[in-house]
C-alpha positions in Angstrom: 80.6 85.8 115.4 82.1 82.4 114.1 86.2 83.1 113.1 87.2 83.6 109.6 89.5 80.7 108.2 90.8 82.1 104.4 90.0 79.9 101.3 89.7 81.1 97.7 86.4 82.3 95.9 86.1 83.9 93.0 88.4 85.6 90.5 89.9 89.2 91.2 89.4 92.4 88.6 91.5 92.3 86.1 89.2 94.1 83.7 90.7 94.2 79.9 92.5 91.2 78.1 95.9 92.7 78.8 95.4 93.1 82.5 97.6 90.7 84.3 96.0 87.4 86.1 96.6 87.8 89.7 95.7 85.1 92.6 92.2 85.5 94.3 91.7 88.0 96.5 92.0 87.1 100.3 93.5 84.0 99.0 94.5 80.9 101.0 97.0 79.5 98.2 100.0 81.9 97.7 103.2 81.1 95.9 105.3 80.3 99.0 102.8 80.0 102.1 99.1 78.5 102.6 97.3 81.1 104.9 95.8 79.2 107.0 93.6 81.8 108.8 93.2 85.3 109.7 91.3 88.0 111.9 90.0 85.7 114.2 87.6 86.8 116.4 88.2 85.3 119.8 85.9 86.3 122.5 85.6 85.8 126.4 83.1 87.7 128.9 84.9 91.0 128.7 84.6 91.1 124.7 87.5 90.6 121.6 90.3 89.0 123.1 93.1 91.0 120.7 91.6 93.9 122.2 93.7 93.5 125.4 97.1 93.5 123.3 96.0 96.4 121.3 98.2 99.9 121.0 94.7 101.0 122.8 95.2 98.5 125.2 98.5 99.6 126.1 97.5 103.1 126.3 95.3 102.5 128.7 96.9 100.7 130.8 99.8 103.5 131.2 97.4 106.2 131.9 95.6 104.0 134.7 99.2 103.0 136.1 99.8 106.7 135.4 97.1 107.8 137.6 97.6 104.7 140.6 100.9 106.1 141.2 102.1 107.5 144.3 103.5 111.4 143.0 101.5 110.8 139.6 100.3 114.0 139.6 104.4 115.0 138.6 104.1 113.1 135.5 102.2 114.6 132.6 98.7 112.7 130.8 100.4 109.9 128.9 97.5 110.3 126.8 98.9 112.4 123.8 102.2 111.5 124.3 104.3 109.8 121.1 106.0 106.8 121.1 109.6 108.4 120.8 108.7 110.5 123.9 107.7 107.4 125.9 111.0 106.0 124.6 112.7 108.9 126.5 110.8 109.1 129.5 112.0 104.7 129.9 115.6 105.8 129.0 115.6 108.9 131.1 116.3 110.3 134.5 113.0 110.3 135.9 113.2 106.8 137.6 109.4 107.6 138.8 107.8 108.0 135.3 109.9 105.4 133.7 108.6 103.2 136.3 105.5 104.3 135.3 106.1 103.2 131.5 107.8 99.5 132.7 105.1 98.6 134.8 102.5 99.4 132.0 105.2 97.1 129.6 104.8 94.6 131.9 101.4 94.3 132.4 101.2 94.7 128.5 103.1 91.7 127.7 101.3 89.5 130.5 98.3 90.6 128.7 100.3 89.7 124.6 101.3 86.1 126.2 97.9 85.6 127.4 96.3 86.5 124.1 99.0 84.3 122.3 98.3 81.1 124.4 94.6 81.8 123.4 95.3 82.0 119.8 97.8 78.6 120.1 94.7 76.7 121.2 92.9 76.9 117.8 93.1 74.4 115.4 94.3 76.7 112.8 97.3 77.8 115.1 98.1 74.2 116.3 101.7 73.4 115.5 103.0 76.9 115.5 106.5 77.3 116.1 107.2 81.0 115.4 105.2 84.1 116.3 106.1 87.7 114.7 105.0 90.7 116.0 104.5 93.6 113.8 102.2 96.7 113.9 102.9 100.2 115.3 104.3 99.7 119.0 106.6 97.0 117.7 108.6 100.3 116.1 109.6 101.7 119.5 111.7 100.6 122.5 108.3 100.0 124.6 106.9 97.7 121.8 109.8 95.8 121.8 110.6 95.4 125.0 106.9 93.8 125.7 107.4 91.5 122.6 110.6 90.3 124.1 109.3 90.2 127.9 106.2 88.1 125.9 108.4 85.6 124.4 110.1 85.1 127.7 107.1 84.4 129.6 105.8 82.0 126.8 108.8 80.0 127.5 107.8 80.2 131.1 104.5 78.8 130.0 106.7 75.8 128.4 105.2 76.5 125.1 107.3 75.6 122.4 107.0 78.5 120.0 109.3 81.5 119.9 108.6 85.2 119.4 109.9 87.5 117.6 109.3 91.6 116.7 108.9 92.0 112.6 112.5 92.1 111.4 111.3 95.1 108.8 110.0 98.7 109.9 106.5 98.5 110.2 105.4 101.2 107.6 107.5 99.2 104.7 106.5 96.0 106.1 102.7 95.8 104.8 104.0 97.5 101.1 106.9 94.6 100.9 104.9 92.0 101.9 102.6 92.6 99.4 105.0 90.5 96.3 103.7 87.4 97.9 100.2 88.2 96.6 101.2 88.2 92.9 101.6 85.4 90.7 105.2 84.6 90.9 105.9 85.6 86.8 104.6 88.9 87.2 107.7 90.7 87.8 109.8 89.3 85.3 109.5 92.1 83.3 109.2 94.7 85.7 111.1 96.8 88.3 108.5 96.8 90.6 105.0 97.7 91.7 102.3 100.1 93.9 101.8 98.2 97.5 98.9 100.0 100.0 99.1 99.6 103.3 95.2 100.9 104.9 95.3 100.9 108.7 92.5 102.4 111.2 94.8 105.5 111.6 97.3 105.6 108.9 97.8 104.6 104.9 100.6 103.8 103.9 101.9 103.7 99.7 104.7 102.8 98.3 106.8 101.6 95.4 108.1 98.0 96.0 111.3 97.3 93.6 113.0 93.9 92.8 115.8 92.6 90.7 114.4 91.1 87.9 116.1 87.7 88.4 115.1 87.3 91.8 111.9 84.6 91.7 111.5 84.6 95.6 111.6 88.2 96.5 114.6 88.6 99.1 115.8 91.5 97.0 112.4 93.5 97.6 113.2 96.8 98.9 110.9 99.5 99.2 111.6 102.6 96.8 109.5 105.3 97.3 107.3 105.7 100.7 104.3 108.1 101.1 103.2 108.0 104.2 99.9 109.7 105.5 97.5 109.8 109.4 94.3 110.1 107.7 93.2 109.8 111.6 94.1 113.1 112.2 91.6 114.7 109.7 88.8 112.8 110.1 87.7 112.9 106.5 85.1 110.1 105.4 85.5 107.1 102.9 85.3 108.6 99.9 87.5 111.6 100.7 90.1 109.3 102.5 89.9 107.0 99.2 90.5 110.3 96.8 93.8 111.1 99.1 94.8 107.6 98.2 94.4 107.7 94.5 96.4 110.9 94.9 98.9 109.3 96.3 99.4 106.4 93.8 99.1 108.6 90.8 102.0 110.2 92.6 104.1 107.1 92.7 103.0 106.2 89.1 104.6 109.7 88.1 107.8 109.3 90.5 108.5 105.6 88.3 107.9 107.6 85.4 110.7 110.0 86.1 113.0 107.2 87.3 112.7 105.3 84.7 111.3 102.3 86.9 109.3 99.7 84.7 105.9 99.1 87.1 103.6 96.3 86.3 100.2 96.9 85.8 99.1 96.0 89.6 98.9 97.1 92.5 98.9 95.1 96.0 96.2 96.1 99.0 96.8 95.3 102.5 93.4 95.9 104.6 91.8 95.9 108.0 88.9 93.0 108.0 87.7 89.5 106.4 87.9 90.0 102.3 85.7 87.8 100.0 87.0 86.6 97.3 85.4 89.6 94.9 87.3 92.3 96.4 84.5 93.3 98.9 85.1 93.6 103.0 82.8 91.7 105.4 83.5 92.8 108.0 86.4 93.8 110.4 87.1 97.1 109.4 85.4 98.7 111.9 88.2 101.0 112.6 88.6 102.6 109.3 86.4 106.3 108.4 82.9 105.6 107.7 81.6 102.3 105.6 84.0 99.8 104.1 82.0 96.9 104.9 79.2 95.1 102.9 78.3 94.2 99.2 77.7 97.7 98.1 81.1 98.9 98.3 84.3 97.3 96.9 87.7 98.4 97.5 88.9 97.1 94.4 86.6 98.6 91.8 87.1 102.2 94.2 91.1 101.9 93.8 90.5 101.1 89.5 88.0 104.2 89.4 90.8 106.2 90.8 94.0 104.6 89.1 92.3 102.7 85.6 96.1 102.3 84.1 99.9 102.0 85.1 101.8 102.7 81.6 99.0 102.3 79.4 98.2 99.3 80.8 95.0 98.1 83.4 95.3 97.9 86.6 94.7 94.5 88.4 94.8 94.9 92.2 95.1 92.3 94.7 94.2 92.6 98.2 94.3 90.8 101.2 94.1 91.1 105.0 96.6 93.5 106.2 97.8 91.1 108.9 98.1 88.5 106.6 100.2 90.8 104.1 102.3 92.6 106.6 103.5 88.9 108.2 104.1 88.0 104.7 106.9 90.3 104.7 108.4 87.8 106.8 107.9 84.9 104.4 111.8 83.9 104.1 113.1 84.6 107.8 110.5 81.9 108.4 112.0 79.1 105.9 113.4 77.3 109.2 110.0 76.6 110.0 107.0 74.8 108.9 103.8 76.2 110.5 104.5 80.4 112.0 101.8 83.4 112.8 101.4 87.1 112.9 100.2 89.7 115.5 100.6 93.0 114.4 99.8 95.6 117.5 98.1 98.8 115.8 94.9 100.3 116.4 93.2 96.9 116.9 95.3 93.4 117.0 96.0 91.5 113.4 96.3 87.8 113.3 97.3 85.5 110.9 98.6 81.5 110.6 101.0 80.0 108.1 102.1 76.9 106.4 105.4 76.8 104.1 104.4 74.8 101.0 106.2 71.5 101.0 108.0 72.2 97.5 108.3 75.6 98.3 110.0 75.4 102.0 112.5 73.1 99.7 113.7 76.5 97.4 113.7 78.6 100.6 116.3 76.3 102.4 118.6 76.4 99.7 119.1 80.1 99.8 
């Protein structure tokens, strides 16, 4: 399947004349940043490249280290275990199972530089200088020991490109980075707005506030969180989709009581390739049932279940979550010209950057 590069298409769904103009969905051309490609789909004879620096992937491998090891049988299936308890088992007294859990680090972040150097060697990665790793493992001490022991061995490689682990938490991450999808006048008047996060295992929803005089966003700060595993109930599309409406009607009611002025939008970060009418193409795979194809549209489904914020209706924007969740990162990466996201989750994200000329001028002067 040929890679995805992001351009603009056709016009999002702001639906009434006092709806607010947004940018294009999956759009290339965002107020600070071109996006100069996403979800790529590398391949080699074993399959998807990013599936070998996956939070799968790194699952797997600890339960096959697990299971090669002399005394395994002492150390419990790794298989159900959390993150915080594989934390303790690295930072605890059982030199044999924290072994266990460096050597499947290592191997992991062999197996992140490797998929890295494959991603530096397309054209729409060439001239990266800066990598940032988000997703799910990059919130424990395993994740970021393997981004670090990654960036080391990519400076082995004598690359020229650093790595870092996403300065924000992960589950506020894909809600902040969501500003950088609206046109840059839309919160003037407003405190803030609804931001989704949709993973293959969680959604995310939040409130995303800003001081009204910032213009760049380095005051966004995330309000309100509602955080939810749909994973674990194994509900399909249209059930997991009436959860989320929930949830933002929620929020909507929260700002209400707080007095917090929302605009009439609300930002999507998703799994998959998004055309430029709010439909997925493909790439979401990993979410419950059908997301994918012409007869569903995420955009339409979130207006049927949220039609107005203060009277007003709704426009939503949506992009790649990848691509939104890196955005987060937007001014930490003003020292640079061309950067990228991974973000290690159920699959693994990508997305490439380019600072706009003018823009990267405002950013250095903060």
């Amino acid at each position: 399947m040929a890679a995805s590069t992001a351009r603009q298409q056709t016009r999002g769904d702001g639906r009434e004349p006092e709806a607010v103009a947004l940018p294009y969905h999956g759009a290339a051309d965002l107020p600070h940043v071109h996006v100069d490609s996403y979800n790529l789909e590398l391949r080699d004879a074993e399959g998807f490249v990013g599936d070998k620096a996956s939070g799968r992937a790194f699952r797997k491998l600890l339960e096959e280290i697990r299971k090669d090891a002399k005394g395994a049988a002492a150390m419990a299936s790794t298989r159900d275990m959390s993150k915080s308890e594989l934390d303790a088992i690295l930072t605890g007294d059982d030199l044999g199972a924290a072994a266990i859990v460096q050597g499947a680090i290592e191997e992991f972040a062999q197996n992140l530089a490797a998929v890295s150097q494959r991603f530096l060697r397309q054209q729409s990665w060439k001239g990266v200088e800066r990598i940032v790793v988000g997703g799910g493992l990059r919130r424990s001490r395993i994740g970021e020991i393997a981004i670090l022991r990654a960036a080391t061995l990519l400076r082995q490689a004598d690359l020229d490109v650093g790595m870092v682990p996403l300065s924000h938490h992960p589950d506020e991450a894909g809600l902040l980075g969501g500003l950088q999808l609206l046109a840059p006048d839309v919160m003037r008047d407003h405190d803030g707005f609804v931001a989704i996060d949709i993973g293959g295992t969680n959604i995310r929803c939040g409130i995303v506030t800003i001081r009204r005089k910032d213009r760049l966003g380095d005051t966004a700060k995330v309000e309100r969180l509602l955080h939810w595993r749909h994973r674990d109930e194994k509900l399909g599309r249209e059930a997991v989709l009436d959860h989320l409406g929930g949830m933002m009607r929620e929020l909507s009611d929260r700002a209400d009581k707080k007095k917090l002025r929302l605009a009439p939008v609300i930002a999507v970060g998703c799994p998959g390739v998004i055309a430029g009418d709010g439909w997925i193409k493909r790439g979401a795979q990993n979410l419950p049932g059908n997301w994918e194809g012409e007869d569903f549209n995420l955009t339409e489904a979130l207006h049927e279940r949220m039609p107005r914020i203060a009277g007003r209706s709704i426009s939503v924007a949506l992009h790649n979550d990848a691509v939104v969740q890196g955005l987060s990162e937007v001014f930490r990466m003003r020292d640079v010209k061309r950067w990228a996201a991974l973000t290690i989750g159920t699959g693994l994200g990508n997305a490439s950057y380019t600072n706009l000329p003018d823009k990267a001028r405002s950013l250095a002067r903060l």
